[in-house]
N, C-alpha and C positions, 0 to 999 in steps of 0.2 A: 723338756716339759711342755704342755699345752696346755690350755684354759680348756677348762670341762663346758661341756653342753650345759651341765644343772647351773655352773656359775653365771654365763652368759643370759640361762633365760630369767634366773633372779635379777640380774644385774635390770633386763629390760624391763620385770614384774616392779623393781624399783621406779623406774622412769616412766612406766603406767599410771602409777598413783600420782604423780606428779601430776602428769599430763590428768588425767579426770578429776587434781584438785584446782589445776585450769580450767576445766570446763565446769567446775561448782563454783567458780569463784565470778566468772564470764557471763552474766543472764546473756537471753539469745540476741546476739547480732550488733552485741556494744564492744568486740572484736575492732580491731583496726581494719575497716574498711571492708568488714566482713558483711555488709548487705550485699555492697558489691559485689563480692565474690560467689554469694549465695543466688545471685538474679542469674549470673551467669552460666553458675550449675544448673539451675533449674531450665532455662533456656538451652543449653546445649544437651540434657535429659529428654527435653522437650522436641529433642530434633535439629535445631537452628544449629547449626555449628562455626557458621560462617561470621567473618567478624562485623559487628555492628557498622553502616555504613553513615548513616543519618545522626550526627552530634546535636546534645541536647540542645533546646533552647535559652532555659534555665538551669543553671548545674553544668554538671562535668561527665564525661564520657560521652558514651553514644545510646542511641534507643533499640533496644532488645525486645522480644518479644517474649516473655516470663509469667509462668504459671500466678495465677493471680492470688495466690494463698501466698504467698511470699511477700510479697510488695504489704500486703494488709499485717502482716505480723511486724515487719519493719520498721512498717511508719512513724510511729512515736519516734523510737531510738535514733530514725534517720535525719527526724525535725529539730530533730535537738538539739545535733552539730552543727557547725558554726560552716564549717566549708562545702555543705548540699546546697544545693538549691530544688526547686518545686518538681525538676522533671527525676529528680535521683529518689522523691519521699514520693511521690504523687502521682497514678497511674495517668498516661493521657489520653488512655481511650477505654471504654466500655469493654469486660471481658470478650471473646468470640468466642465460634462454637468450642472451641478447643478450652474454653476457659483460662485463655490468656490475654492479657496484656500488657501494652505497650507502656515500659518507664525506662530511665537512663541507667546506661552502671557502666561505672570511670574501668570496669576488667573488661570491657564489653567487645574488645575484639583483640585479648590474651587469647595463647594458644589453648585450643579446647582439651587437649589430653586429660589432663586434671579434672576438669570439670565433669569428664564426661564418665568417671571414676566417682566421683564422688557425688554429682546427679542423681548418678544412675543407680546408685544406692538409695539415695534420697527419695525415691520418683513414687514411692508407695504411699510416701507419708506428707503430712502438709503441715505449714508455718512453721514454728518452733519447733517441732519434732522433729523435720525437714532440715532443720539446721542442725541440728543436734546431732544428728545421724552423718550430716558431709562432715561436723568435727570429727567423728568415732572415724568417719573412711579417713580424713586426715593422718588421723595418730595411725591407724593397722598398717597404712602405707608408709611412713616415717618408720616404723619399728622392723619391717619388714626390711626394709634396705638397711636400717642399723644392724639389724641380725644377722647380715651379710656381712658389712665390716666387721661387728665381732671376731666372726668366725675365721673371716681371712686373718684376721691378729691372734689368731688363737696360742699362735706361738711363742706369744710373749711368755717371758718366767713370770709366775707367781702373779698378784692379784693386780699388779702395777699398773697393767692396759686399764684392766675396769675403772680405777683412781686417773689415770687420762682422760679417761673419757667422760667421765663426771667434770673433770674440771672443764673439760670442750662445750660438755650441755648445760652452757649456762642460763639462768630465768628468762634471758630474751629469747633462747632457740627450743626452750621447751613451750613455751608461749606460742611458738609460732607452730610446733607439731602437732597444736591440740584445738587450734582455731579451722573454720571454712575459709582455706586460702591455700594457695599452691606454694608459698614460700616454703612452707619449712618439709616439705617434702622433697622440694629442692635441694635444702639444707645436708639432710638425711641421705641423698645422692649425691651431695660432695663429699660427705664425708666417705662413705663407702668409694668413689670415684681414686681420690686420696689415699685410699688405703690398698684398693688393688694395684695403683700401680706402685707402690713402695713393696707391696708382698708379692709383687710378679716373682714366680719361683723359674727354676732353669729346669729344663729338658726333661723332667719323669714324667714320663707314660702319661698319664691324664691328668696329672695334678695342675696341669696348664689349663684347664678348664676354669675354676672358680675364678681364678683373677683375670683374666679375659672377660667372663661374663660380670665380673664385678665392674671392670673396666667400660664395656656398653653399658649397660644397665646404669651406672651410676654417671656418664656422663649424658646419655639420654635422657635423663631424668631433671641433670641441672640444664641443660638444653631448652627444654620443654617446658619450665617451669616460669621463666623469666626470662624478660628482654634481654637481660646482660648474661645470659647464659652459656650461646655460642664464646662470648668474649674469655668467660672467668675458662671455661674446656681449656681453650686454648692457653691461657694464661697459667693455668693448671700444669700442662703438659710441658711448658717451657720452664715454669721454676721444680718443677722437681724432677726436671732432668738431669742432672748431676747425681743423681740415684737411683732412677727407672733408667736412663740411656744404655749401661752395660750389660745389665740384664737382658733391655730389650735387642739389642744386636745379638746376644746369643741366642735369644727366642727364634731371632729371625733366621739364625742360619740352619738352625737343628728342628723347625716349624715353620718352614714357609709359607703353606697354606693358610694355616690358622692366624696368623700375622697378616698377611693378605687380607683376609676374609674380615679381619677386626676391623682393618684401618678402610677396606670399602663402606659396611657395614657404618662405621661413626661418621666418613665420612658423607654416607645420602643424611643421617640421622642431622648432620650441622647445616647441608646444604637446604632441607626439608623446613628445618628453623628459622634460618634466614630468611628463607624467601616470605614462610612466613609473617617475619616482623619486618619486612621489607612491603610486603603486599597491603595490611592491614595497619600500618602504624604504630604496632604497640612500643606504647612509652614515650611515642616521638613529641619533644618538647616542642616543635615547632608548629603542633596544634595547638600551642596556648596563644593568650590572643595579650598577655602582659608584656610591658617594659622596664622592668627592672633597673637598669643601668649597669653598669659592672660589677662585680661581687665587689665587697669591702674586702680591704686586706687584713683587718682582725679579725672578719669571719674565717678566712683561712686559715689565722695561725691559731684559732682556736677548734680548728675541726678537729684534727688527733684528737686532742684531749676527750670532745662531745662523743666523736665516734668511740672510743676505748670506753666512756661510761656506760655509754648504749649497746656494745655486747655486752657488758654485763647483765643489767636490767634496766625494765622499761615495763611502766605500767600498760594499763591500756593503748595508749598513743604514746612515741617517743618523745614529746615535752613534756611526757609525767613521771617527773624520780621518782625514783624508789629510796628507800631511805639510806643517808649516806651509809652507815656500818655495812649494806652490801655492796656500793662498787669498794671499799676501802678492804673488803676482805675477801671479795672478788678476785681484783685486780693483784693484791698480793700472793693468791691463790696463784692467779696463770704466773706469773711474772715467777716464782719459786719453782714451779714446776718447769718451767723452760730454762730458770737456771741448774736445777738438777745434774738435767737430761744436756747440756750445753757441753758440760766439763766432761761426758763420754763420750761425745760426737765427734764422730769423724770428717776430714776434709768435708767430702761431699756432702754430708746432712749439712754441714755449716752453709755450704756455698749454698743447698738449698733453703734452708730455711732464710739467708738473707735476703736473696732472691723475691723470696715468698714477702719478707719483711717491708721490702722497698716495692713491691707489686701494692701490695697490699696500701702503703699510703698515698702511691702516686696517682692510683685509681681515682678513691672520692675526690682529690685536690684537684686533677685533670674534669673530672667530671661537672664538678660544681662550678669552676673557672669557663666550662661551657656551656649550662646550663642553666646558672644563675638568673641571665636579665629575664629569661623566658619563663620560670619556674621557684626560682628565688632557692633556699635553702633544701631542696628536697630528697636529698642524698641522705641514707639510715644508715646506719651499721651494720645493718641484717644485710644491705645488699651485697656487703663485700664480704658477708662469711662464707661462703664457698671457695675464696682463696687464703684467707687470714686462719682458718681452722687447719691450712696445712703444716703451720708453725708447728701447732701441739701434736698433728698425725706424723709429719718429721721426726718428733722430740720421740713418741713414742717405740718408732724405730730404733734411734739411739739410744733406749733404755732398755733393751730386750735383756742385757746385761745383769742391770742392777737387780738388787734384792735388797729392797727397803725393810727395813723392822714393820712386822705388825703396825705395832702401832702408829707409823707414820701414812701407811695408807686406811686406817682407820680414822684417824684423823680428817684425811683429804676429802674421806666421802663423806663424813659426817658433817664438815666443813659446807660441800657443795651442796649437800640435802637444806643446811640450814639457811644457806641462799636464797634455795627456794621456797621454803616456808615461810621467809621475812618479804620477802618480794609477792605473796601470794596474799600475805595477811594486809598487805600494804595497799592492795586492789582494793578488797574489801574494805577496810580505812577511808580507804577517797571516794566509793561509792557512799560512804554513811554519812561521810563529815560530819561527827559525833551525835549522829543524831539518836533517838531512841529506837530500839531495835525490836522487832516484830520476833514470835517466835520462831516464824521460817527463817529469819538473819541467825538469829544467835545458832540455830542448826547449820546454816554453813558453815559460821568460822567452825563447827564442833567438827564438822565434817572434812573443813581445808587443813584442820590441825592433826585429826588421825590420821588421813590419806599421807600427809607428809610425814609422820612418824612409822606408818606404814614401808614410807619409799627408802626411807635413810635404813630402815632394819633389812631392807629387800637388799639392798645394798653393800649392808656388812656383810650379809648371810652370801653373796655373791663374793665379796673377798675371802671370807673364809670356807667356802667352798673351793675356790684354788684353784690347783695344779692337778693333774695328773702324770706322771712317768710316759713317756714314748720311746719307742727303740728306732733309732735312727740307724739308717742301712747308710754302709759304706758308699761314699759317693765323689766325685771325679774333678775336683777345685778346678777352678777357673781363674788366673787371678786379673782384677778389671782394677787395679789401681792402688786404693785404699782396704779392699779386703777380699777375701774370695771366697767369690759365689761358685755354691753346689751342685753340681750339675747331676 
């Protein structure tokens, strides 16, 4: 059996409404750090590509040179935080002929790929519209490299993949698909990343195309997106080798070229990054100019827990809960589904997923243990999801098996749609702090409540949309251990 094409694109027509009841729910540039990342767009649309070299005087990052419709749309929302100062809200020169000027932005010397994607869409339109529009490139790009993963999992039985991977996109990864910021398209390329190399298929004729090109594509893209990007590829590639490894040696004997060509190919794409975040600095703590002292040891033992609530959800900024009944049903959500999926798993998926398990917390703990005195607490959950989401892309594998009742993946997705509509009404909640509400308010919530009822039906109608029948041709086992791959 295979997942249909019509299932697939409901399944993403669901997670559409989501994401544009993010961006009903988000007025322009009250995003996590999303002016920043919008000066940046507009500055490498503008031409600049290079990374900012001059650090603010007041504020954080460096000074850019940024179409000056942006910086004036901003400004309110940028004064109003607590952690800008005057060179991040407040332009510090006089437009030029080009109609640009000079203010700070903490992305100001991130790699420009992203930017120049979502600029460069932007570059027609000015202020708000301008932002509006790098969300809309956000999400088309995020959905497009999801669209990938589907497809390479097409081969799941029955509706179980798309119930995966609802419980994978939770309110903090849909938030980040639907904002001006390069993380969650990141996101959206590990997952795809993840996925190609667990569905690297053996030796037919071209079918070694997609997960190859799933393979570049989705790790270029977590590459490129973020400092820690080179690091999670490779940390990627180590814990879920206990399940790409024997595939990939028989890729390599029966495709040498294409194995070649892959591994030069990712490896200019890692070297190209590095040098980058090597040349320019991005994220390096050691431009901060604080003394901390050493991390406290209750901040540590209480990270797991901050982190596991923080994939869940997170308002605007990650000190803003969302209300308990969503990490509690969340968290019971992933935690059920990887117990499922546990009880069918084989040797290898275990040894991967543990892998992944212990990757996955030893990251923030090592991280914040170094970065602490200099930066204090600044480690998110969001940054370690490019390796922690390979748990549930694991588990998926090990369920190709099962066939759950109807009802239990109706259930799951009505479950993670409601997630997201509590987490989304919850935005709006802390925008209003009960205040009286204008007739453009009460039309958003009217608005954030259909789009989500909208996304939870797109959803079903992808469950039951299904399966279809395939005829599988006779094919030449292989056996690599624990079970045997098709050649």
């Amino acid at each position: 059996m295979t997942l249909t094409l019509r299932s697939r694109l409901l399944f993403l027509a669901g997670l559409l409404a989501f994401q544009l009841a993010w961006i009903v729910a988000l007025p322009a540039f009250t995003a996590m750090d999303e002016f920043d990342h919008a000066y940046r767009a507009g500055s490498v649309a503008a031409g600049h590509w290079q990374a900012g070299e001059q650090p603010a005087t007041i504020g954080r990052g460096v000074l850019l040179l940024v179409p000056e419709d942006l910086p004036r749309s901003a400004r309110d929302v940028c004064l109003a935080l607590r952690y800008t100062g005057w060179d991040n809200c407040i332009a510090r020169t006089e437009p030029n002929a080009a109609g640009e000027v000079t203010i700070a932005s903490a992305a100001g010397n991130y790699n420009p790929t992203y930017y120049w994607w979502a600029g460069g869409l932007a570059a027609p339109f000015e202020g708000d519209a301008a932002l509006f529009v790098m969300r809309t490139a956000t999400v088309l790009l995020s959905n497009l490299l999801l669209f990938g993963a589907l497809s390479l999992n097409r081969h799941s039985l029955s509706g179980w993949a798309l119930a995966g991977f609802a419980v994978v996109l939770t309110p903090t990864i849909t938030y980040a698909t639907a904002v001006a910021a390069p993380n969650g398209v990141g996101f959206a390329g590990a997952i795809l990343l993840w996925t190609a190399l667990l569905r690297l298929p053996t030796f037919t004729g071209t079918s070694v195309r997609g997960p190859i090109l799933g393979v570049v594509a989705g790790a270029a893209v977590v590459m490129c997106t973020h400092a820690t990007g080179p690091l999670w590829v490779l940390a990627i590639a180590v814990c879920g080798a206990p399940l790409w490894w024997p595939r990939f040696t028989l890729l390599l004997r029966h495709h040498p070229r294409v194995t070649a060509a892959t591994f030069v190919l990712l490896s200019v794409f890692l070297v190209a990054c590095i040098l980058w975040i090597a040349t320019s600095g991005t994220n390096d703590p050691r431009q901060e100019d604080e003394d901390l002292g050493p991390v406290p040891i209750a901040l540590l033992l209480k990270l797991p827990l901050f982190l596991a609530l923080q994939s869940v959800a997170t308002l605007q900024f990650r000190n803003q809960a969302a209300p308990t009944l969503v990490y509690v049903l969340g968290l019971l959500a992933m935690l059920a589904f990887l117990g499922l999926t546990w009880r069918r798993s084989t040797r290898r998926a275990r040894a991967a997923m543990g892998l992944t398990a212990l990757a996955a917390l030893i990251a923030p703990l090592a991280a914040t243990l170094i970065a602490y005195p200099l930066v204090g607490n600044a480690w998110q959950a969001r940054y370690g999801f490019p390796l922690y989401v390979g748990l549930f892309l694991v588990s998926l594998e090990a369920s190709r098996g099962m066939k759950p009742r109807r009802a239990v993946g109706f259930g799951v997705l009505v479950l993670a749609g409601a997630l997201q509509a509590l987490t989304l009404w919850s935005v709006l909640n802390a925008e209003f702090g009960g205040a009286s509400l204008a007739t453009a308010d009460v039309l958003r919530y009217v608005l954030i409540t259909l789009l989500s009822l909208v996304g939870i039906g797109m959803w079903l109608r992808a469950f039951s949309a299904g399966t279809c029948h395939v005829v599988v041709l006779p094919a030449v086992g292989v056996e690599t251990g624990d079970a045997t791959v098709r050649a």
